[in-house]
PyMOL Python script that loads the backbone (N, CA, C, O; Angstrom):
from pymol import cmd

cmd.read_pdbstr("""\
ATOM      1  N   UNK A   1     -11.714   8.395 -37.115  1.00  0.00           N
ATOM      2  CA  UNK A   1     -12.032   9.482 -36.207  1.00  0.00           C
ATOM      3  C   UNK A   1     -11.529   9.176 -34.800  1.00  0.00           C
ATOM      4  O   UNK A   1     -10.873  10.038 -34.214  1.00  0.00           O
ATOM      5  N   UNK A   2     -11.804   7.963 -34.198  1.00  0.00           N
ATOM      6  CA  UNK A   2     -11.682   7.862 -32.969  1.00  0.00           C
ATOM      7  C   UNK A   2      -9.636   7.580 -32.628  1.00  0.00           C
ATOM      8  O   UNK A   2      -9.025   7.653 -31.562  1.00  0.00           O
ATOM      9  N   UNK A   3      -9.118   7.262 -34.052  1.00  0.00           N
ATOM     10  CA  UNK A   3      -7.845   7.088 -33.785  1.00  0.00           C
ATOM     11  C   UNK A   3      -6.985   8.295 -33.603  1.00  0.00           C
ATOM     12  O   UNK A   3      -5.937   8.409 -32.968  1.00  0.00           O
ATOM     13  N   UNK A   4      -7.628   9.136 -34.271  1.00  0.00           N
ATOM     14  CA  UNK A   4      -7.660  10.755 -34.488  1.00  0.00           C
ATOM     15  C   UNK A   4      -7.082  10.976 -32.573  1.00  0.00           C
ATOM     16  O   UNK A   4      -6.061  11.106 -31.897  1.00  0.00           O
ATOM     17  N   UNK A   5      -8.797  10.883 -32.428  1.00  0.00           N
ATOM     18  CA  UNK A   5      -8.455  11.367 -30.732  1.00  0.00           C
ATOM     19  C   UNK A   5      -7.095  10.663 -29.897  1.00  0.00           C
ATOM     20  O   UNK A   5      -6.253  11.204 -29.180  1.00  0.00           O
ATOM     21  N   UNK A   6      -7.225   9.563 -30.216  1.00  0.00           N
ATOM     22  CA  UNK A   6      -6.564   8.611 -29.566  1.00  0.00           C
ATOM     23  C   UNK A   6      -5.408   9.326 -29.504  1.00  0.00           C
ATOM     24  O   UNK A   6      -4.904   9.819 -28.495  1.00  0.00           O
ATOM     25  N   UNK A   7      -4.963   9.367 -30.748  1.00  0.00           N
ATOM     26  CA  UNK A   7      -3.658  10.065 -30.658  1.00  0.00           C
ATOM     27  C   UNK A   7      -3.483  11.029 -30.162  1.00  0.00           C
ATOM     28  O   UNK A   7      -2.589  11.208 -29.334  1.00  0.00           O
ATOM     29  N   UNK A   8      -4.391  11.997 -30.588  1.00  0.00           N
ATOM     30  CA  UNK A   8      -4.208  13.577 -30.027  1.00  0.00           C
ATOM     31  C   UNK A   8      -3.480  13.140 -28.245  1.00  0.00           C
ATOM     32  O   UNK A   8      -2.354  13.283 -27.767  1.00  0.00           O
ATOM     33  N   UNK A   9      -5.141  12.418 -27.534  1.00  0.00           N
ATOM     34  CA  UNK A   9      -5.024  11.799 -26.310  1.00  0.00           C
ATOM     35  C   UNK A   9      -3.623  10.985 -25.914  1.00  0.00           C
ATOM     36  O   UNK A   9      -3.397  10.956 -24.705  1.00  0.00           O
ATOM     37  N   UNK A  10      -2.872  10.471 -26.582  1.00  0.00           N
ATOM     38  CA  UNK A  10      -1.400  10.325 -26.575  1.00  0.00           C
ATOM     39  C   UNK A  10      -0.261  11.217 -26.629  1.00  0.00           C
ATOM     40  O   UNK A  10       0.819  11.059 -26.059  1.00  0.00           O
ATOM     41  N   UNK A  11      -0.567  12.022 -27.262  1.00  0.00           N
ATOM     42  CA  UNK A  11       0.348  13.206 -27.892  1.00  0.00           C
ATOM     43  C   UNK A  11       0.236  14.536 -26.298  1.00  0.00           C
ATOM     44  O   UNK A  11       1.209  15.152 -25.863  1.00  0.00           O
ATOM     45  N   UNK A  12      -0.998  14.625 -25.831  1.00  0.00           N
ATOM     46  CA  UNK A  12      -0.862  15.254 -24.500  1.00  0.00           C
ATOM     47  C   UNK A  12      -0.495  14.649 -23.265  1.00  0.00           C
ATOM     48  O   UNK A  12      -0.182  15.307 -22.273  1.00  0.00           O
ATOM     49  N   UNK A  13      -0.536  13.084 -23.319  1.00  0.00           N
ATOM     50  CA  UNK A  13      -0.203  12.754 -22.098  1.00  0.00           C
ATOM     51  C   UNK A  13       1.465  12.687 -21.782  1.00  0.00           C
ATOM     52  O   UNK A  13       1.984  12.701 -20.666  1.00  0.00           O
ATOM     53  N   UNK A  14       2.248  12.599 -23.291  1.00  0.00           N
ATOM     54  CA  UNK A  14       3.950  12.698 -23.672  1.00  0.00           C
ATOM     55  C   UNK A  14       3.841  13.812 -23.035  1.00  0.00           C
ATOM     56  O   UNK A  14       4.206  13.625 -21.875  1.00  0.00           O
ATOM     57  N   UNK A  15       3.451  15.110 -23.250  1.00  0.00           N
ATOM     58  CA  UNK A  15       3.468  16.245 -22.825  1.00  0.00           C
ATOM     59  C   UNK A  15       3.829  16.810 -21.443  1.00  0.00           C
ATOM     60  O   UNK A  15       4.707  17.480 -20.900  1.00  0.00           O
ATOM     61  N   UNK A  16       2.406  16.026 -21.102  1.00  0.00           N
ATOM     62  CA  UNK A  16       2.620  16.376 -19.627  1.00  0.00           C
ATOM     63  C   UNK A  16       3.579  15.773 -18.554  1.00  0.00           C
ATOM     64  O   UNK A  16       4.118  16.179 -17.524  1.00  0.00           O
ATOM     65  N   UNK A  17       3.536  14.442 -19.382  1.00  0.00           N
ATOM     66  CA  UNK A  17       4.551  13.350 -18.723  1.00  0.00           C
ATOM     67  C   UNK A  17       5.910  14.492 -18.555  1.00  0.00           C
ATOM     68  O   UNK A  17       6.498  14.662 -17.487  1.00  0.00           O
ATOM     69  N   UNK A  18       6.311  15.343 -20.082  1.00  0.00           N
ATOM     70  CA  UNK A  18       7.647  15.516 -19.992  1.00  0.00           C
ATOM     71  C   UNK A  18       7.336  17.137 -19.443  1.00  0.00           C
ATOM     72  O   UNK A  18       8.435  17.655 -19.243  1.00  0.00           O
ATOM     73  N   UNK A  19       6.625  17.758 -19.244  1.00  0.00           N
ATOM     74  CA  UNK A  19       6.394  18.916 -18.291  1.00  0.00           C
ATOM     75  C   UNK A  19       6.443  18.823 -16.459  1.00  0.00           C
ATOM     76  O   UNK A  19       6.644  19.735 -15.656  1.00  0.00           O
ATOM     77  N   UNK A  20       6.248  17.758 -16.282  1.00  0.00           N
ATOM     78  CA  UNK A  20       7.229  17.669 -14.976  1.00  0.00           C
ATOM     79  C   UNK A  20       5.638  17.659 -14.137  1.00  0.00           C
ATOM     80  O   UNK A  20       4.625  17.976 -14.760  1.00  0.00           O
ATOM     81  N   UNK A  21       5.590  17.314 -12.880  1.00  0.00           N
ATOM     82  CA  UNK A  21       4.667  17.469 -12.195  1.00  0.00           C
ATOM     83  C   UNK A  21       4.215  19.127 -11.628  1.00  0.00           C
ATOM     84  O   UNK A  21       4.965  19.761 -10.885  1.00  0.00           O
ATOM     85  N   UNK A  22       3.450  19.439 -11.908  1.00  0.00           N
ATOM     86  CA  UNK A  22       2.498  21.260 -11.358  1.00  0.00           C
ATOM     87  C   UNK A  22       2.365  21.399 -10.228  1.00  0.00           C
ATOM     88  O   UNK A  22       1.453  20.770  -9.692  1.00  0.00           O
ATOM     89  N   UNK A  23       3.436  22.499  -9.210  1.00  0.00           N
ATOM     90  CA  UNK A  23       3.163  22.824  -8.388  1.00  0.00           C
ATOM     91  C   UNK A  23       2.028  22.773  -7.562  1.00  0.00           C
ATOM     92  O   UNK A  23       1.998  22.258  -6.445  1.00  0.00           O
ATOM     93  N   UNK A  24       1.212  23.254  -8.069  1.00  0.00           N
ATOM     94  CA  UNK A  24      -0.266  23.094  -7.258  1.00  0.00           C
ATOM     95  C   UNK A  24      -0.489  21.762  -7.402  1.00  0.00           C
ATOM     96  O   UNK A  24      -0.994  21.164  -6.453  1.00  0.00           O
ATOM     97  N   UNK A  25      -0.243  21.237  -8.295  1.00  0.00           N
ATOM     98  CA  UNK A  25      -1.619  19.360  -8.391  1.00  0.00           C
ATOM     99  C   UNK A  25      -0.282  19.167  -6.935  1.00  0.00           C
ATOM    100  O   UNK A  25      -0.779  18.768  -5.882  1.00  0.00           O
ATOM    101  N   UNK A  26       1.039  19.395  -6.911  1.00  0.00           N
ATOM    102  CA  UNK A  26       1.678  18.665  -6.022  1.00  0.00           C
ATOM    103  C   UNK A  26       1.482  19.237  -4.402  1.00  0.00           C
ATOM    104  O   UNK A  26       1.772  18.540  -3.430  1.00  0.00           O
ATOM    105  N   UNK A  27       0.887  20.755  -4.292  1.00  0.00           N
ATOM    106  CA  UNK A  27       0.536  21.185  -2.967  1.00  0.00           C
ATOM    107  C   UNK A  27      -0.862  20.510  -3.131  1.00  0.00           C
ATOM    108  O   UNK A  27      -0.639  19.861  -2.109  1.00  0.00           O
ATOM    109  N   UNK A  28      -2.072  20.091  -3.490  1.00  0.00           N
ATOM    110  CA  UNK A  28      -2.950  19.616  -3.542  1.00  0.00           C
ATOM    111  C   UNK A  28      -2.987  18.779  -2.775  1.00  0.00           C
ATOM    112  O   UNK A  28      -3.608  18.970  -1.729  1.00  0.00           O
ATOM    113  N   UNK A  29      -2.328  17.537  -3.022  1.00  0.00           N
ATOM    114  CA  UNK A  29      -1.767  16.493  -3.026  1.00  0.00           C
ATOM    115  C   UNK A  29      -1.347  16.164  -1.952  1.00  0.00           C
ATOM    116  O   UNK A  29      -1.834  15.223  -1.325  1.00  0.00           O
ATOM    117  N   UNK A  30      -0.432  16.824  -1.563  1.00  0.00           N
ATOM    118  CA  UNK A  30       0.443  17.143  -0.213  1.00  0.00           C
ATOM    119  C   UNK A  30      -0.785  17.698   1.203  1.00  0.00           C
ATOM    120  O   UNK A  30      -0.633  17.495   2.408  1.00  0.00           O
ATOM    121  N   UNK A  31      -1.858  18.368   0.566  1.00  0.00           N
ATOM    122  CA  UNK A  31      -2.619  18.929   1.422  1.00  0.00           C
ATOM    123  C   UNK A  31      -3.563  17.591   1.663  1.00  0.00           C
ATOM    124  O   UNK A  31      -3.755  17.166   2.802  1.00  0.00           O
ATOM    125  N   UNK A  32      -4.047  17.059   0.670  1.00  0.00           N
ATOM    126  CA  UNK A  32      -4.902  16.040   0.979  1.00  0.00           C
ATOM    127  C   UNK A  32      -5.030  15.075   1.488  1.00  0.00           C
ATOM    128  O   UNK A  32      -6.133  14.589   1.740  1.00  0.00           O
ATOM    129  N   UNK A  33      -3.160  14.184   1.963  1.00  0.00           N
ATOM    130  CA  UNK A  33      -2.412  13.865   2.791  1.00  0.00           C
ATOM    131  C   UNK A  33      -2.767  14.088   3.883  1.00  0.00           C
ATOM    132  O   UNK A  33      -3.231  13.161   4.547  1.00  0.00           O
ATOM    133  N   UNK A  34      -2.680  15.182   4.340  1.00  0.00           N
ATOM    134  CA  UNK A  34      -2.350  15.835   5.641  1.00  0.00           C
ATOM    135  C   UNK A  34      -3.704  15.727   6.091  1.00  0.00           C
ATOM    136  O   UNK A  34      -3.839  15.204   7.197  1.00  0.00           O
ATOM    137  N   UNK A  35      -4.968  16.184   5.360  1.00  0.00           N
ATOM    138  CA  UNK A  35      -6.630  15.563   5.517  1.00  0.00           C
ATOM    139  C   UNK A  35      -6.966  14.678   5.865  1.00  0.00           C
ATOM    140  O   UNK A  35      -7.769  14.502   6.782  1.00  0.00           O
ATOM    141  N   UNK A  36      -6.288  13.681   5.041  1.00  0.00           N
ATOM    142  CA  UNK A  36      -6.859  12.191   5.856  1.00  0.00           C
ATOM    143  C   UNK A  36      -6.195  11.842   6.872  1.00  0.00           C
ATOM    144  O   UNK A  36      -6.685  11.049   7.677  1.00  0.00           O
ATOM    145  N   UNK A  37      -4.456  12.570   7.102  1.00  0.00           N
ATOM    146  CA  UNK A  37      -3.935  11.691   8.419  1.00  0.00           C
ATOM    147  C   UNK A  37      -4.729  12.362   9.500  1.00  0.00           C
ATOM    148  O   UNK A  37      -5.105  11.894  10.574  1.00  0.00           O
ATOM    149  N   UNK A  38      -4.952  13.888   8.849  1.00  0.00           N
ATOM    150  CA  UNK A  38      -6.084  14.247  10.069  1.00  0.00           C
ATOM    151  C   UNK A  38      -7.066  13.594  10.429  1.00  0.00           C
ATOM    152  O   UNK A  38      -7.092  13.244  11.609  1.00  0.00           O
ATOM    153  N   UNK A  39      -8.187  13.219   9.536  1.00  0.00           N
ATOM    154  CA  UNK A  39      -9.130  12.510   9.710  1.00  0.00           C
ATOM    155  C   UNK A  39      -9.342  10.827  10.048  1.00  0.00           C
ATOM    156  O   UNK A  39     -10.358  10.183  10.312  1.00  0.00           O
ATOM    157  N   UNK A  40      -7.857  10.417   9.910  1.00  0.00           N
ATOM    158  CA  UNK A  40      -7.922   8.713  10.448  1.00  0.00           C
ATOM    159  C   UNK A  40      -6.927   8.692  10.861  1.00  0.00           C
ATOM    160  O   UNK A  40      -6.882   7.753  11.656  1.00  0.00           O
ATOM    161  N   UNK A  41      -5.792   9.313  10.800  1.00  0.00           N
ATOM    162  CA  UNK A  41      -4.535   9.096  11.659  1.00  0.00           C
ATOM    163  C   UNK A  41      -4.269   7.694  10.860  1.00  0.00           C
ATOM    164  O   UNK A  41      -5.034   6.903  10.308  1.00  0.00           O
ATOM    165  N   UNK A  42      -2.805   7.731  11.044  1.00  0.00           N
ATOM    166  CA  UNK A  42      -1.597   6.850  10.920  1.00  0.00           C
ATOM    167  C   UNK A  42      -0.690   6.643  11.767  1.00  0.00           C
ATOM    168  O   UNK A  42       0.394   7.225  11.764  1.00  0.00           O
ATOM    169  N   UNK A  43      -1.150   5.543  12.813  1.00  0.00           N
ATOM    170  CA  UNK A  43      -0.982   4.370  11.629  1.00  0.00           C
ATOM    171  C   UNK A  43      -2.583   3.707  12.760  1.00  0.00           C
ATOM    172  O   UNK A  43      -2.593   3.704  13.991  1.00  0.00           O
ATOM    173  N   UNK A  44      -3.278   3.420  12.210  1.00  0.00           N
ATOM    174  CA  UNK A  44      -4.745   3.231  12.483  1.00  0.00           C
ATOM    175  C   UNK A  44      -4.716   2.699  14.339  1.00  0.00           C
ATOM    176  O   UNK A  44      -3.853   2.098  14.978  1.00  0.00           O
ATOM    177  N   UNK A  45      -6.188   3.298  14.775  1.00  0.00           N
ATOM    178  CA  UNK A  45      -6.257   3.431  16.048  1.00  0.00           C
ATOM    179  C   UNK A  45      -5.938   1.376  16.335  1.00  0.00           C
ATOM    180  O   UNK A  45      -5.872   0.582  15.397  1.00  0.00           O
ATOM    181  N   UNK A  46      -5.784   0.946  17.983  1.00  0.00           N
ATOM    182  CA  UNK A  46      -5.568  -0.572  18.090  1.00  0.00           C
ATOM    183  C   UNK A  46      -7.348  -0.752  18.600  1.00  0.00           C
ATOM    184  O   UNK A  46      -7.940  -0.128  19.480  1.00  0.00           O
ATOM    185  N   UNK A  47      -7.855  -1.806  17.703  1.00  0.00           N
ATOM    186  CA  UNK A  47      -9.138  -1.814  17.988  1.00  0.00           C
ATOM    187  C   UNK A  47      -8.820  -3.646  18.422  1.00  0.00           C
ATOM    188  O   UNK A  47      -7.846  -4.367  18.205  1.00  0.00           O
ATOM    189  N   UNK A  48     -10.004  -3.871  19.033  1.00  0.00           N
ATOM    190  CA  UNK A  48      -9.880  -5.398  19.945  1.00  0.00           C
ATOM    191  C   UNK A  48     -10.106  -6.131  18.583  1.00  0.00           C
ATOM    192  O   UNK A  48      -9.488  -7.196  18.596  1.00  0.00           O
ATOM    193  N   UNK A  49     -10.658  -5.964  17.625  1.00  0.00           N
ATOM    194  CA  UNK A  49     -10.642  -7.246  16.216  1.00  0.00           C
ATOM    195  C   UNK A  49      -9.231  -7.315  15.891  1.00  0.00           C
ATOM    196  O   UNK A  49      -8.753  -8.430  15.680  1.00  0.00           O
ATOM    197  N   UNK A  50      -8.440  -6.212  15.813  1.00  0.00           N
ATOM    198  CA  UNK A  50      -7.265  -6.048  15.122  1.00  0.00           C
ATOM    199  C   UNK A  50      -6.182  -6.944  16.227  1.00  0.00           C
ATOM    200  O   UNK A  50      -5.303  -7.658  15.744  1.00  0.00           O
ATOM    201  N   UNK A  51      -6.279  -6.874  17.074  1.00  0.00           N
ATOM    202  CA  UNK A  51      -5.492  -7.187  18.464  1.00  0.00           C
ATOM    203  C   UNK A  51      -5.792  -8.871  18.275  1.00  0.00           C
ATOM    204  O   UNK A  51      -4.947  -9.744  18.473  1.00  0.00           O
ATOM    205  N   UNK A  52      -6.946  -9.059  17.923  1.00  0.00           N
ATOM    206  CA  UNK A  52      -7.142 -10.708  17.953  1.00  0.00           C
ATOM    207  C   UNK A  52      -6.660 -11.710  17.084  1.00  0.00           C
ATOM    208  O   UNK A  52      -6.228 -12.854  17.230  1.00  0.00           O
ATOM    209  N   UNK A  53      -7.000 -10.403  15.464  1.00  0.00           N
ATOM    210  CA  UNK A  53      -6.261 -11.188  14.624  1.00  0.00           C
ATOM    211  C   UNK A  53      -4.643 -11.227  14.811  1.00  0.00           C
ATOM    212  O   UNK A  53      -3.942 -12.078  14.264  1.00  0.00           O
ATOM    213  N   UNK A  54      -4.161 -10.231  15.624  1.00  0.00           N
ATOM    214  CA  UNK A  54      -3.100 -10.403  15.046  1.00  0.00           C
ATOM    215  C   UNK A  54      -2.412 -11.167  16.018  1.00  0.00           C
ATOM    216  O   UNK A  54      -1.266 -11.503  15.722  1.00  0.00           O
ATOM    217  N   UNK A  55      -3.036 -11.641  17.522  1.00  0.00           N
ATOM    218  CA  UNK A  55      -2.539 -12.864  18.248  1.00  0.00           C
ATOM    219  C   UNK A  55      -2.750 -14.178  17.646  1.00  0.00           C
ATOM    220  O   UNK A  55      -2.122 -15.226  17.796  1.00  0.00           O
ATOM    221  N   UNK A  56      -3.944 -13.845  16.808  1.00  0.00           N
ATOM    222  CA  UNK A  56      -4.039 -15.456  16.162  1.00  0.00           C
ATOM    223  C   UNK A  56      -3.031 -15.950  14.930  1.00  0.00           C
ATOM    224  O   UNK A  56      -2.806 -17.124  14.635  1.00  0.00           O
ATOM    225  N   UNK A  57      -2.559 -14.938  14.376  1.00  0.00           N
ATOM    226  CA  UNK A  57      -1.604 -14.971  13.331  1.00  0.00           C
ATOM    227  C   UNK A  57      -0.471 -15.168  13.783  1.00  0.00           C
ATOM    228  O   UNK A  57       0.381 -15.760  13.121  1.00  0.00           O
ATOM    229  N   UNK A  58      -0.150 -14.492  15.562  1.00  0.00           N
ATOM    230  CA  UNK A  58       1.238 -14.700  15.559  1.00  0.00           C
ATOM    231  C   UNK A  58       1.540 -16.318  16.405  1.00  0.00           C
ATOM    232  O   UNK A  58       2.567 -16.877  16.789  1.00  0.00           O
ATOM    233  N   UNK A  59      -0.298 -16.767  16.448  1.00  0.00           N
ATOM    234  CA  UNK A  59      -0.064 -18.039  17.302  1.00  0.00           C
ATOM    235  C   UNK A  59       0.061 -19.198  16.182  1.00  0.00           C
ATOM    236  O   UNK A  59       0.611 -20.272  16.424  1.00  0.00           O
ATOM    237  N   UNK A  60      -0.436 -18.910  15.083  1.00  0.00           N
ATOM    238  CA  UNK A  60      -0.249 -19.713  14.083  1.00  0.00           C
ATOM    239  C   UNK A  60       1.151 -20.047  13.580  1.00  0.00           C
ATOM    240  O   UNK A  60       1.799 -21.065  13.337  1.00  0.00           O
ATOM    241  N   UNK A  61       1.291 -18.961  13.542  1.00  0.00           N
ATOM    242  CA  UNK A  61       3.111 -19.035  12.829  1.00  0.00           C
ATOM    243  C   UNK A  61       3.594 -19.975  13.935  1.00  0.00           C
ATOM    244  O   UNK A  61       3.964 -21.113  13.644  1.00  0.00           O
ATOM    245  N   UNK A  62       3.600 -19.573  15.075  1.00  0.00           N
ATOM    246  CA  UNK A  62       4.648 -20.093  16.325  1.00  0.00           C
ATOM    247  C   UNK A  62       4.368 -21.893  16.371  1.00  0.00           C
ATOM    248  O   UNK A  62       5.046 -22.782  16.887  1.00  0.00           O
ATOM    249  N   UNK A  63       2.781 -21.959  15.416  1.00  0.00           N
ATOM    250  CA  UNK A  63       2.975 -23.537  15.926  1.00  0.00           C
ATOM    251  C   UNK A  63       3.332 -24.024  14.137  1.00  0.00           C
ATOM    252  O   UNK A  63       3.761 -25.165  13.966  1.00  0.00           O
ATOM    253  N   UNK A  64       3.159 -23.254  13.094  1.00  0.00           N
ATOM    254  CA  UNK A  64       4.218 -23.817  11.648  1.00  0.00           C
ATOM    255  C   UNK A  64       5.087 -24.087  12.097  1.00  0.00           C
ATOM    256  O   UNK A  64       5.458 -25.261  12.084  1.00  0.00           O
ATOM    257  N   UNK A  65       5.967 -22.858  12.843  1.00  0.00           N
ATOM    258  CA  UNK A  65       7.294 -23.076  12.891  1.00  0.00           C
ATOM    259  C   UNK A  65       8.110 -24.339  13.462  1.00  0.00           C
ATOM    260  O   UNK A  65       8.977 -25.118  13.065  1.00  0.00           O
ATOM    261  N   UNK A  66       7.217 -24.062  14.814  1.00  0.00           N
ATOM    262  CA  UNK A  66       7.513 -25.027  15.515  1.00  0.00           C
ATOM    263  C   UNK A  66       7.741 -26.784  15.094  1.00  0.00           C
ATOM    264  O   UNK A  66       8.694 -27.540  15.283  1.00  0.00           O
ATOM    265  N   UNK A  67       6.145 -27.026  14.333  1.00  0.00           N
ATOM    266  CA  UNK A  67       6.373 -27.850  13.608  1.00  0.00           C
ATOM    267  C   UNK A  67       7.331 -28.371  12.436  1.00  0.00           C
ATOM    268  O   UNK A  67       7.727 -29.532  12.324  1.00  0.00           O
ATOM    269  N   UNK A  68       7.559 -27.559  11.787  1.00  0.00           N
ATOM    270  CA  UNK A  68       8.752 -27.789  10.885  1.00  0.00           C
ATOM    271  C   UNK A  68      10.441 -27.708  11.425  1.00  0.00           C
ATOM    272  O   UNK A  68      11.412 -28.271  10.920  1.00  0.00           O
ATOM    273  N   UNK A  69      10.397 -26.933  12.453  1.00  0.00           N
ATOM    274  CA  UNK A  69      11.476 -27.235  13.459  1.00  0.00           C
ATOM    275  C   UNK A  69      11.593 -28.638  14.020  1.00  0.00           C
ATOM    276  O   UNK A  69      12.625 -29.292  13.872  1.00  0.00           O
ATOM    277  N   UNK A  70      10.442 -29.134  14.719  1.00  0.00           N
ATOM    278  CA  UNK A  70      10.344 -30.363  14.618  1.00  0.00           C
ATOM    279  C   UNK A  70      10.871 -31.661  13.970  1.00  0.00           C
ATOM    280  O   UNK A  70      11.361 -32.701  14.411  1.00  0.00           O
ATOM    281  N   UNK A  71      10.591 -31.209  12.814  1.00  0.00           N
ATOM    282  CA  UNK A  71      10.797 -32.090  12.119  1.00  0.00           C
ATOM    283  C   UNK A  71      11.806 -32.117  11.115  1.00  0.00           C
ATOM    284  O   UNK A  71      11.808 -32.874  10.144  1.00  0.00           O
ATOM    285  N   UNK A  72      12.825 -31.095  11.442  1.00  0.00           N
ATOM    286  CA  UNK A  72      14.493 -31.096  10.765  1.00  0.00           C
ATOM    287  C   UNK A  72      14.085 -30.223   9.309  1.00  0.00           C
ATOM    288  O   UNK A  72      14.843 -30.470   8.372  1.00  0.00           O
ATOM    289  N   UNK A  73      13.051 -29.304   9.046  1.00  0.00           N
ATOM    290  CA  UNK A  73      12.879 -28.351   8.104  1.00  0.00           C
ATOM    291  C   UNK A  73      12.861 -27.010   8.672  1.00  0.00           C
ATOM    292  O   UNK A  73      12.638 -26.845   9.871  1.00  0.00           O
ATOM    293  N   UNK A  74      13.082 -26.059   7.888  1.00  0.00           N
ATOM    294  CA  UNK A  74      13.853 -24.789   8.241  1.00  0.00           C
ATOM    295  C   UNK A  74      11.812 -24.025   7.772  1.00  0.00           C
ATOM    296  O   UNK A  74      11.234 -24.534   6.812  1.00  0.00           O
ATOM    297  N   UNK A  75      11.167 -23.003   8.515  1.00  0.00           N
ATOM    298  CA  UNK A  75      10.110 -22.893   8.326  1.00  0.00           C
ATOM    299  C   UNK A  75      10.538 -21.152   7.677  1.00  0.00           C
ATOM    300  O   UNK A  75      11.560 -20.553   8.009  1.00  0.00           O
ATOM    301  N   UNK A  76       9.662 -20.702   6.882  1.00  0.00           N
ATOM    302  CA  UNK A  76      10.433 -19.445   6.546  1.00  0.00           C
ATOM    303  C   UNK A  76       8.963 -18.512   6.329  1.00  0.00           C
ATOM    304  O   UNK A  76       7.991 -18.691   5.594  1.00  0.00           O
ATOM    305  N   UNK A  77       9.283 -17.508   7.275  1.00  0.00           N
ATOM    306  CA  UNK A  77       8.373 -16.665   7.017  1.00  0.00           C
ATOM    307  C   UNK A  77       8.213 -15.525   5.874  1.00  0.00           C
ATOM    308  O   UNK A  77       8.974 -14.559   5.914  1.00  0.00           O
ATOM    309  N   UNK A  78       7.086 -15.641   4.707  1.00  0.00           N
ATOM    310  CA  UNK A  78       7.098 -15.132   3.652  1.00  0.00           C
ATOM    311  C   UNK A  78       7.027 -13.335   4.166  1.00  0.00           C
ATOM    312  O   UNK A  78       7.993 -12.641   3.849  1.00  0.00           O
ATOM    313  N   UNK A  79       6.017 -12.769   4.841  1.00  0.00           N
ATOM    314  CA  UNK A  79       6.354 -11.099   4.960  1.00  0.00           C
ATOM    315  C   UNK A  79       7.006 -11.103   6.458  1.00  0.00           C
ATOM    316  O   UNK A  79       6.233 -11.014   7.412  1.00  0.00           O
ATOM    317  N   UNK A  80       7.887 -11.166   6.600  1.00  0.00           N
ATOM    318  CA  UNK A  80       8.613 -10.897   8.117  1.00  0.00           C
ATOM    319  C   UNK A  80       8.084  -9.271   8.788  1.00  0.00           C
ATOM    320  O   UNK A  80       8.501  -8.889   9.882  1.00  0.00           O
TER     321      UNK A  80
END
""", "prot")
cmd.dss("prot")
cmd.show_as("cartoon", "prot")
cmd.util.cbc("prot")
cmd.orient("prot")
């Protein structure tokens, strides 16, 4: 029984997959977007936590680097 569904439940999702995405789910979508950038904006307000971490992150790197400069190794930053 339950393989029954399963399939059925397979057999509609081919379907829709190959019916293409629905106008509306895609204005939906598009609208609901536009909701939240209303409601939080992008790209997020600069708050003083955010400002701290991100001097402390860029003071960290500066003394890796430094250090491995130091010391005749090439230091490589993984997300630039």
């Amino acid at each position: 029984m339950v393989a029954g569904w399963q399939a059925v439940e397979g057999l509609e999702r081919v379907e829709r997959r190959q019916a293409g995405p629905d106008a509306m789910a895609v204005r939906g979508a598009l609208e609901l977007m536009d909701l939240f950038d209303a409601l939080h904006g992008w790209p997020p307000p600069e708050n003083e936590a955010r400002r701290r971490d991100s001097e402390l992150a860029r003071s960290r790197w500066v003394r890796v680097r430094s250090f491995y400069q130091a010391h005749g190794q090439a230091a490589q930053q993984k997300n630039p």
